[in-house]
Backbone as CSV, one residue per row, in Angstrom:
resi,resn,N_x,N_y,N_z,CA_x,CA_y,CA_z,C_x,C_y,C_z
1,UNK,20.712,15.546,3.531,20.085,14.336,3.002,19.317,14.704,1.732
2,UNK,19.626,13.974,0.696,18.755,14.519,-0.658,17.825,13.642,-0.534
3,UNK,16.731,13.793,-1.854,15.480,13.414,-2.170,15.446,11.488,-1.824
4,UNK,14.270,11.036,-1.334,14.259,9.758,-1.422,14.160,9.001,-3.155
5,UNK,14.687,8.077,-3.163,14.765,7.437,-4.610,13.742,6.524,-4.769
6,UNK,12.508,7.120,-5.254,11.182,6.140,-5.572,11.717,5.560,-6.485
7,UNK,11.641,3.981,-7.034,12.186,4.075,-8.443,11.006,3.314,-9.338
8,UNK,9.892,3.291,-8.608,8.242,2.497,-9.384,7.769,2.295,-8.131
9,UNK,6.348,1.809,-8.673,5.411,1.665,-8.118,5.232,0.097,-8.058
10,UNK,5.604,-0.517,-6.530,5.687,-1.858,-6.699,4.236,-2.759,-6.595
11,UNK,2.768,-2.012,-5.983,1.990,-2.764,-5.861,0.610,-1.661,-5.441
12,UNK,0.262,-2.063,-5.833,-1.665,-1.311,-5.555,-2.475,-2.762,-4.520
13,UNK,-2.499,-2.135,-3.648,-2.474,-3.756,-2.425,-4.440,-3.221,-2.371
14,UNK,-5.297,-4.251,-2.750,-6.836,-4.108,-2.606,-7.134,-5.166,-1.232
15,UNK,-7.944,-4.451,-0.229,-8.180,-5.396,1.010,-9.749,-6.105,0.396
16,UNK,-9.773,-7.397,0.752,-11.091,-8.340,0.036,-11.274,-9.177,1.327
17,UNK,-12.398,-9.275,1.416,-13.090,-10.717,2.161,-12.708,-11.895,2.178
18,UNK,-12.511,-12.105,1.189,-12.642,-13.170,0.151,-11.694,-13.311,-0.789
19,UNK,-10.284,-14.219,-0.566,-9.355,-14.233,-0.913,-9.241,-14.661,-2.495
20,UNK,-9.837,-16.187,-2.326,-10.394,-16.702,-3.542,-11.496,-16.000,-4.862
21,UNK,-12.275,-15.210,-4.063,-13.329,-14.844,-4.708,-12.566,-13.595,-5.810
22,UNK,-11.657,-13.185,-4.739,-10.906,-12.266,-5.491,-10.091,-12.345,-6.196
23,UNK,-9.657,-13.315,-6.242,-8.559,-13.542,-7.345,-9.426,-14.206,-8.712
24,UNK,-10.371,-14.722,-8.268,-11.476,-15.366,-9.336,-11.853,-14.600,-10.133
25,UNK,-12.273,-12.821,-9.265,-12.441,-11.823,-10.302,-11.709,-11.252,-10.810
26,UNK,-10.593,-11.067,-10.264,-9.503,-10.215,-11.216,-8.574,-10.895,-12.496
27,UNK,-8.834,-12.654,-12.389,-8.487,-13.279,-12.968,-9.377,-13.402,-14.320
28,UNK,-10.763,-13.529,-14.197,-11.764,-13.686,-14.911,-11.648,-12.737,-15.638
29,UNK,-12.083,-10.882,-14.787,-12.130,-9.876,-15.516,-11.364,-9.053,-16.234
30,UNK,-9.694,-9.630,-15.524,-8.767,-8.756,-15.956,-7.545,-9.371,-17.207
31,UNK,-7.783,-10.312,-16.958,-6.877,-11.792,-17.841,-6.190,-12.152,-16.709
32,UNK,-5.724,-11.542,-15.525,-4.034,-11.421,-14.280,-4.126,-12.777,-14.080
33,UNK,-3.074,-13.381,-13.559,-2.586,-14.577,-13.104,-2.101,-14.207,-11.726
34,UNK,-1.905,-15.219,-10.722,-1.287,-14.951,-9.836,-0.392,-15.586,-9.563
35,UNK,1.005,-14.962,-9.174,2.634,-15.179,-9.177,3.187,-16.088,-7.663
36,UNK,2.395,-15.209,-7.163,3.048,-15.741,-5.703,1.748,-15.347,-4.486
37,UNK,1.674,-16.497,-3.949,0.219,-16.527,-2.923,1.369,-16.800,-1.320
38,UNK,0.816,-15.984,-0.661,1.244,-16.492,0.794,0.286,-16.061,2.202
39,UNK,0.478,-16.536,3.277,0.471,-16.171,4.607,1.275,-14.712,5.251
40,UNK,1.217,-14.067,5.378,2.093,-12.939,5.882,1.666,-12.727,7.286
41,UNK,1.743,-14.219,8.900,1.306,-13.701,9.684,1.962,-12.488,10.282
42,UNK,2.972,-12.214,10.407,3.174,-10.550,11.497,2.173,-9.612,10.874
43,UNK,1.532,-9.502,9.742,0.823,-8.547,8.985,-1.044,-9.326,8.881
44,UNK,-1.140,-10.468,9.764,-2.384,-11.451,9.539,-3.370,-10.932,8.212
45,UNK,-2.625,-11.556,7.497,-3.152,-11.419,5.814,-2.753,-12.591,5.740
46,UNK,-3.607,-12.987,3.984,-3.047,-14.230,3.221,-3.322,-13.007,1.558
47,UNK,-1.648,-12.930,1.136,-1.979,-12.055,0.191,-1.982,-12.632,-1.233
48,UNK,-2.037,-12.096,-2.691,-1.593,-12.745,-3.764,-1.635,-11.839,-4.354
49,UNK,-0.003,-12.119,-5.553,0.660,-11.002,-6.181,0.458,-11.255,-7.643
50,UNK,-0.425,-10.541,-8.138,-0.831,-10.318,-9.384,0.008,-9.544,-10.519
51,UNK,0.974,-9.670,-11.356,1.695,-9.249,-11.690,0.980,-8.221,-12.672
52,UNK,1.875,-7.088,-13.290,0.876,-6.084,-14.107,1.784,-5.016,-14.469
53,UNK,2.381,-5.155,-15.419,3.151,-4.110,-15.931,4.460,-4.678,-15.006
54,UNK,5.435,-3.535,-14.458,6.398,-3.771,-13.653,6.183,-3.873,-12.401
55,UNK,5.000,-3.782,-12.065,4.096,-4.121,-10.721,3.204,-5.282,-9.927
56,UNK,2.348,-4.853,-9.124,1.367,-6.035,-8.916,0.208,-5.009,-8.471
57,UNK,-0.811,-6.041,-8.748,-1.770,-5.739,-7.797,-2.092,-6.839,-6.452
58,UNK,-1.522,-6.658,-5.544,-1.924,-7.003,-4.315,-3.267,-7.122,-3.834
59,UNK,-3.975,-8.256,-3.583,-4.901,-8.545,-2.981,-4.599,-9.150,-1.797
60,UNK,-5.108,-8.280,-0.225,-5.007,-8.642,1.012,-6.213,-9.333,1.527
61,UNK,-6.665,-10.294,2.207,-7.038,-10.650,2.780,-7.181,-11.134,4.840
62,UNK,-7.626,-10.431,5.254,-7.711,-10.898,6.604,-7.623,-12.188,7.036
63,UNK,-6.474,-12.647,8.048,-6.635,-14.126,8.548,-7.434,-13.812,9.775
64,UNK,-7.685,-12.950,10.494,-8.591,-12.621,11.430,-9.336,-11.599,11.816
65,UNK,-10.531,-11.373,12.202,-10.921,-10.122,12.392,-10.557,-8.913,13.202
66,UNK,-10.054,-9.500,13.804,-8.870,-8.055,14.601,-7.568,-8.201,14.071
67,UNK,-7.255,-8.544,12.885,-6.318,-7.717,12.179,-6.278,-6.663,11.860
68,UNK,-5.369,-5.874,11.558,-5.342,-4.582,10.595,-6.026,-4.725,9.437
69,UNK,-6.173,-5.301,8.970,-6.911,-5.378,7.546,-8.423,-5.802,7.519
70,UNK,-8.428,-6.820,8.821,-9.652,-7.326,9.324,-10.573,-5.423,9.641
71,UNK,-9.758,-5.648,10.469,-10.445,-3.794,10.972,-10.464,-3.066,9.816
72,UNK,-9.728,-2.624,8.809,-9.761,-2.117,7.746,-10.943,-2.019,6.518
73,UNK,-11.707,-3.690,6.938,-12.294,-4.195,6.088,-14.062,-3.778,6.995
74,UNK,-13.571,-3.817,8.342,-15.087,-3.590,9.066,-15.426,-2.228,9.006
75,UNK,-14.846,-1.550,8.745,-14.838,0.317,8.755,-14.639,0.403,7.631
76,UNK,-14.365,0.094,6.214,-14.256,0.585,5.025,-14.918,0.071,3.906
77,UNK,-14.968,-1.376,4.509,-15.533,-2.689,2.864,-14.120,-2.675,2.710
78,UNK,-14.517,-3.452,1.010,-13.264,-3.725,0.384,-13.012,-2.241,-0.455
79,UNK,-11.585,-2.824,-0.687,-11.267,-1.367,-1.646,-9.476,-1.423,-1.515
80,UNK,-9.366,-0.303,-2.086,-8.156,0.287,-1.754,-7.450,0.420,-0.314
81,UNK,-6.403,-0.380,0.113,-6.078,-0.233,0.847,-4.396,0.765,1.025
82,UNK,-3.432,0.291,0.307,-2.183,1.158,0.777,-1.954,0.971,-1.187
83,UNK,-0.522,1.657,-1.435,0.317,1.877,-1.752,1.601,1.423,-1.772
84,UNK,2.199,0.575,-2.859,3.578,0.249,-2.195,4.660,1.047,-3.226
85,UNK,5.632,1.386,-2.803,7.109,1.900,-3.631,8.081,1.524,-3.669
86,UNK,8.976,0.676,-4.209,9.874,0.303,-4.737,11.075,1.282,-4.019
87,UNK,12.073,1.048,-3.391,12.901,1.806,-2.466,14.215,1.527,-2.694
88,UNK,15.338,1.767,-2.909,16.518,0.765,-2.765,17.369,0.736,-1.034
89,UNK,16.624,1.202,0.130,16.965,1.034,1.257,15.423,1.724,1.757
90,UNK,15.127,0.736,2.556,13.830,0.987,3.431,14.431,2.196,4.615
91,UNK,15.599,1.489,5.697,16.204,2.173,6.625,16.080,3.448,6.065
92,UNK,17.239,3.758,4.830,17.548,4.979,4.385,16.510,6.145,4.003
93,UNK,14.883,5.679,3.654,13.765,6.073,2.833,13.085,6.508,4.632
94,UNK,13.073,5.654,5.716,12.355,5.993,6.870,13.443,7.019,7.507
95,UNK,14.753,6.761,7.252,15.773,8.315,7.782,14.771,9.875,6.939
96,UNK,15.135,9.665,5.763,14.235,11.025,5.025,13.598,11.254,5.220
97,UNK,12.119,10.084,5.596,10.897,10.336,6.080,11.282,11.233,7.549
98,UNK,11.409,10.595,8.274,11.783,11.516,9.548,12.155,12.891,9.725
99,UNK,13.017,13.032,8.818,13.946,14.494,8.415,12.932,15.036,8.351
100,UNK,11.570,14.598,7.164,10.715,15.733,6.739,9.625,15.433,7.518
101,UNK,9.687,15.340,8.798,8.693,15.213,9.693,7.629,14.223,9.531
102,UNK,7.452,13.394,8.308,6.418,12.495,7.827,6.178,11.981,8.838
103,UNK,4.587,11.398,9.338,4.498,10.187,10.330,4.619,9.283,9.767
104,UNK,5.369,8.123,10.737,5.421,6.335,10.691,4.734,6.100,11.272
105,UNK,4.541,4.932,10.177,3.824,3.502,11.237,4.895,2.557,12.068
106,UNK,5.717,2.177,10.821,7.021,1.629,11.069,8.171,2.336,11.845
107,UNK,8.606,2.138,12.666,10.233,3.565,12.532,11.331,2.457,12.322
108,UNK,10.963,1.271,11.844,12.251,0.787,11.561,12.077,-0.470,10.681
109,UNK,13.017,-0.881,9.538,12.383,-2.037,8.424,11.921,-2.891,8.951
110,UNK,10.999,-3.574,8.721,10.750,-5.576,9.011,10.640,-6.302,8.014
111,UNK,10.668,-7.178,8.354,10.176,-8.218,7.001,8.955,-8.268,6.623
112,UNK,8.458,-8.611,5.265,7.087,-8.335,5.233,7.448,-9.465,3.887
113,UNK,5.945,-9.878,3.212,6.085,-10.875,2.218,6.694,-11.052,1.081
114,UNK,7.245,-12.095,0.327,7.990,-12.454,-0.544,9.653,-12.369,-0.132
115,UNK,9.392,-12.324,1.216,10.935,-11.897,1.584,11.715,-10.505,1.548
116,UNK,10.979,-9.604,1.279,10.962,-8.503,0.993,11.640,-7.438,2.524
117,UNK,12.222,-6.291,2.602,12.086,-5.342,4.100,11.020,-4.230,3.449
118,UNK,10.484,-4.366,4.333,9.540,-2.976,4.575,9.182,-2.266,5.816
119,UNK,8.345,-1.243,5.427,7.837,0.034,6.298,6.215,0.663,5.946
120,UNK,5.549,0.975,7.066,4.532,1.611,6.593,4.750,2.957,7.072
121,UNK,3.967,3.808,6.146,4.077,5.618,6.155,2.659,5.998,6.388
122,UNK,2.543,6.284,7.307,1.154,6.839,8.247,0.141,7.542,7.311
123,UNK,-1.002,7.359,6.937,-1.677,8.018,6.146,-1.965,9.239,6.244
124,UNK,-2.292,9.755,8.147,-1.648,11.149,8.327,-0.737,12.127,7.796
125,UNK,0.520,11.240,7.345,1.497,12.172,7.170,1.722,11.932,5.593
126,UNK,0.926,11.870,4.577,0.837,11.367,3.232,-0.727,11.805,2.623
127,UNK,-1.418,12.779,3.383,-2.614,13.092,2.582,-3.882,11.981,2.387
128,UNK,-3.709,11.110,3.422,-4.798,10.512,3.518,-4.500,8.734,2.467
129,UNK,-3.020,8.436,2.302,-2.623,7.435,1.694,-1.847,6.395,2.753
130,UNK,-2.123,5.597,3.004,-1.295,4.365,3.253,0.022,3.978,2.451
131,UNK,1.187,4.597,2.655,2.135,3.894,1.510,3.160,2.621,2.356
132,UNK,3.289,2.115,1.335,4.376,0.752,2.065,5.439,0.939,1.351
133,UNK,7.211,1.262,2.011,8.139,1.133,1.335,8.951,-0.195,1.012
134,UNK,9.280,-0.102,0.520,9.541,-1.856,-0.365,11.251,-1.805,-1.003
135,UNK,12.194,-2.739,0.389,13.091,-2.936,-0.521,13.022,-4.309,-0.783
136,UNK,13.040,-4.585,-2.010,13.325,-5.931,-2.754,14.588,-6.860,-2.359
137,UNK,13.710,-8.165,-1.912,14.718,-8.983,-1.462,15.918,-9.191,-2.927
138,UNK,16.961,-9.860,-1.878,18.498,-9.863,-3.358,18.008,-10.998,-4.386
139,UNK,17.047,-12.119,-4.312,16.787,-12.520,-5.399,15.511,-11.860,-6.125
140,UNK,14.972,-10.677,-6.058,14.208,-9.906,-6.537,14.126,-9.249,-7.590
């Protein structure tokens, strides 16, 4: 099995309180607009995709406090939450992962927002990073 094919960096995902508040500031401070706003319940977020170069910046928000992000947000504040990468097969990117012993979160794609398949990669097994692999839905 050769090297996995990163091919960019699809999103810098920030966990916030305050969904609105946050987009108010990054809008205000940064010039960003936001592209696409949604619900992502299997993931209980309401996120919005800030476009930025060939990327986004992702702002997550908790729909409840025992979410992942909810919890994320009670043990950390806001901040940095994961990492996403641009993949051209999620399946194929969590086979490699495996090979090289990496921990999952995921061991197998799901759907995740904008229509998108993804995976999460255990921060354990990544040096203390949250990454999300990202294959782009076909109208993407």
């Amino acid at each position: 099995m050769g090297p996995m094919n990163v091919s960019r960096i699809d999103q810098v995902a920030i966990a916030v309180p305050d969904l609105d508040a946050a987009i108010d500031l990054f809008t205000r401070a940064f010039g960003l607009t936001v592209e696409h706003r949604e619900v992502v319940e299997s993931d209980g977020v309401e996120e919005a995709m800030l476009p930025i170069g060939d990327g986004y910046i992702q702002l997550i928000a908790p729909t409840s406090d025992d979410s992942t992000v909810g919890r994320f947000l009670a043990r950390n504040g806001p901040g940095l939450h994961h990492v996403g990468f641009t993949v051209p097969s999620v399946a194929d990117a969590l086979d490699h992962l495996r090979a090289e012993g990496v921990r999952l979160i995921d061991e197998v794609p799901r759907p995740g927002g904008g229509g998108h398949t993804v995976a999460f990669v255990h921060p354990k097994g990544t040096g203390g990073v949250l990454v999300e692999l990202i294959e782009a839905s076909p109208d993407h």
